[in-house]
Each structure stands twice: as structure tokens, then as C-alpha cells.
N, C-alpha and C positions, 0 to 999 in steps of 0.2 A: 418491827417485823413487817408492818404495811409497807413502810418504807424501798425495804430490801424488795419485797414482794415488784413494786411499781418500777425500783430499777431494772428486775431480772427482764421484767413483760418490754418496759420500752425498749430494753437493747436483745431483746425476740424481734419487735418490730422494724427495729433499724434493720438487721441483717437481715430480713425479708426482704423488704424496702429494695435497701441495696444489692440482694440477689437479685431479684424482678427485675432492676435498674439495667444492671449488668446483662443479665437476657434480651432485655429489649433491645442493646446496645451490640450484641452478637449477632440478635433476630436481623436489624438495619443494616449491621454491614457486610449479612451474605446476602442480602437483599439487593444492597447499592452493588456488589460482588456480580451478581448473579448480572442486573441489570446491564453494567460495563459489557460483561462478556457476550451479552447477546447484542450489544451495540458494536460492538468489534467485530462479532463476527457475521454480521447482517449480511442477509442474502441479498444478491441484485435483483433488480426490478423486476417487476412482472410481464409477460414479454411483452404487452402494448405498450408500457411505458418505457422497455429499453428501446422499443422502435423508433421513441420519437428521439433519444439520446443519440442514436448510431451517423458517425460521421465516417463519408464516403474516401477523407483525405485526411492525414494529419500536417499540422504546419510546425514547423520547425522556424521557429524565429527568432530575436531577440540578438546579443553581442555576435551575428557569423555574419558573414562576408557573403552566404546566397542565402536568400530564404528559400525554404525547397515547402513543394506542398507533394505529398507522398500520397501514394495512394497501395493498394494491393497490389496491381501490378508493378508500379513504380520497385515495390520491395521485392518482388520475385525477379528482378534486374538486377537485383545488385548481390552481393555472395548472402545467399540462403545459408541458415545451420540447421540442423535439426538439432531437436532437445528430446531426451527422453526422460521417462519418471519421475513427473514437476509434478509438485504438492504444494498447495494454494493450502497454508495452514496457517490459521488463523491466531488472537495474542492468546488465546484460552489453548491453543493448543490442537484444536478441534480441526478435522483435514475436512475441508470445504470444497477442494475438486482435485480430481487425481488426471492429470494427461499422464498415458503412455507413450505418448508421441506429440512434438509441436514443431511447427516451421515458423524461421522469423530472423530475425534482421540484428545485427548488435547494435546497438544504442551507439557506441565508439562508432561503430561504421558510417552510421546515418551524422554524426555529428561531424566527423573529418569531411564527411562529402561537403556540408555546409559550412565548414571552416570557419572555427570560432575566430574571433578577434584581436589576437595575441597579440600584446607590444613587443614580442620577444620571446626569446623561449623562460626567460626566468616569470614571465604574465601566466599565473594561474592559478588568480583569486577569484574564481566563478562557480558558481553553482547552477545546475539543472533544475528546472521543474517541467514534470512528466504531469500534465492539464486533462482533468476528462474532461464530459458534456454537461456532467453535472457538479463540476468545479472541485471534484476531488482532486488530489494534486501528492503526488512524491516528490519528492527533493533528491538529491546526489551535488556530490563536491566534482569538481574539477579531478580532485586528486583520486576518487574513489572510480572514477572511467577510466584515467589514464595510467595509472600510477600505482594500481589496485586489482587484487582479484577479481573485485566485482564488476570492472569494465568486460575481462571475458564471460560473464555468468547473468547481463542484463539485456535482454531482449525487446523487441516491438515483434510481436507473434501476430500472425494473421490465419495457420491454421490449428485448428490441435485436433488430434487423432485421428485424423484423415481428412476433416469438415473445413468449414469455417469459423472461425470466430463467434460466438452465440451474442455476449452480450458485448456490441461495437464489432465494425468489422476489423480491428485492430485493439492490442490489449498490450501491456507493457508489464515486464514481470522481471524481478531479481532473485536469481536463481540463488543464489548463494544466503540470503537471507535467513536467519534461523526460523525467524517467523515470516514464510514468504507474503503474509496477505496483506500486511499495510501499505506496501510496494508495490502492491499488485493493483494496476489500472485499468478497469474496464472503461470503455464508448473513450477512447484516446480521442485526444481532439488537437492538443498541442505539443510542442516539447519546446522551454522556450530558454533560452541562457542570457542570466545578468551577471553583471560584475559585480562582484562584493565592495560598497564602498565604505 
């Protein structure tokens, strides 16, 4: 009888054990859950500190035939677009800034101006990276500019909703994104093209 008695208790205390285990283990991973989402979806600086980020020009360098240094004016010379009802939304989902209205440049535009590298027209193993100030950095393919929806739907914006630019006086943004904010570049500083070797 004692016997039975000590098995019933210890296997009470395993499946405690192991409930409690189990919680702690659900509690940690909306925890680590929660922590991601708010590092994903992290506000930009504070405005002293975007001040010292914001760059007056962007350079466009790396596999093109001109290096071009752009600036706001530089981009209101060449075909302006306007964009309407752009949603900076974040990987949790969360909409972090709403323009009604933004002016800016296509990426295609500013990269044919500077004229990638080509051996040919069959050479088009390159990829973009879109550089801030503080070394955040988007990528695109060769293929996804030229070859792709998202070549019409990717911007360098200099104003939105009538303004300027808040954080950098140039931002880079893919419109067609499902989740526009990991694409989305505040304080632009570069745009630069390598070869894929």
C-alpha cells in the first residue's frame, strides 16, 4: 500500500514539474517573441541623434561607369514620381508611419543614370545595396530592378506629405513589400552595386 501510495505522489510531482517546465518555456518564448518585435520594429533616433546621421548627398558607387553624388536638388532634375498611401509596416505587422503623399526618384532611374557595368546584355549577376549612416543596409537583385515589379515600386523619396524628409534628408523605400519596413532606409548615405562572384 505505501508502496502504491509513493508512486501515485511521485508521478503528482513529475507532471507538476513538467507543467511548470512547460510554462516557463511558453512564458520565454513570447518573451524572446515579444523582444524580436519590438527590435524589428524600433523607432528612429531621437532627433539630436538623427541630426548627426543625415547626409546632404547620396553616392551611388561601386560596378557603374559614373559615380554620381546626388543630392535633393540633383533628384528633383531628374523625372520626380509622386507616391501616394505608403505604409512603413513593420515584421510584427504594426504601421509605423502612414504618408499620404511622397516625392522621389526610382532607384532604376538613378541606377541607368549611373550605368552599371555590363559585359553584355546577358551580365546580370549583381546586386544593390541601399547603405544608411548608421550602416543599416537593404539589398535587391539586379533582376528584382530591372526584370521585376519592384523596379517600378522602389524609391529614393526626399519629401513626404508636403515636408521634407524627417529622419535623413533622403530615405529609400519599396513600395510593393509586403512588410515595407525592413527595406525602408532612413539617413541614405549610399547606393552601391557589386558583382556577384
Amino acid at each position: 500500500m505505501k508502496l502504491q501510495t509513493y508512486i501515485v505522489i511521485l508521478f503528482i510531482s513529475m507532471t507538476s514539474i513538467m507543467c511548470n517546465s512547460s510554462k516557463k518555456e511558453e512564458h520565454d518564448t513570447t518573451k524572446k517573441s515579444s523582444k524580436i518585435e519590438k527590435e524589428t520594429c524600433a523607432s528612429p533616433a531621437t532627433a539630436t541623434d538623427s541630426l548627426k546621421l543625415v547626409n546632404h548627398q547620396i553616392e551611388i558607387k561601386g560596378e557603374v561607369e559614373t559615380t554620381l553624388h546626388l543630392t535633393i536638388d540633383s533628384l528633383r532634375k531628374m523625372k520626380v514620381a509622386t507616391i501616394t498611401n505608403f505604409k512603413v509596416v513593420c515584421q510584427s505587422g504594426e504601421v509605423k508611419k502612414d504618408d499620404k503623399i511622397c516625392k522621389g526618384v526610382l532607384l532604376k532611374d538613378i541606377l541607368q543614370k549611373a550605368k552599371i557595368k555590363q559585359n553584355g546584355h546577358k551580365d546580370r549577376n549583381f546586386y544593390i545595396v541601399a547603405r544608411a549612416s548608421d550602416n543599416y543596409k537593404a539589398t535587391f537583385s539586379w533582376a528584382e530592378i530591372f526584370n521585376n515589379p519592384t523596379g517600378e515600386n522602389t524609391y529614393v523619396l526626399f519629401e513626404e506629405n508636403g515636408k521634407p524628409v524627417k529622419n535623413g534628408e533622403m530615405i529609400l523605400i519599396c513600395k510593393n513589400d509586403i512588410k515595407t519596413g525592413p527595406r525602408h532606409v532612413y539617413w541614405l548615405k549610399s547606393i552601391e552595386v557589386y558583382k556577384v562572384k
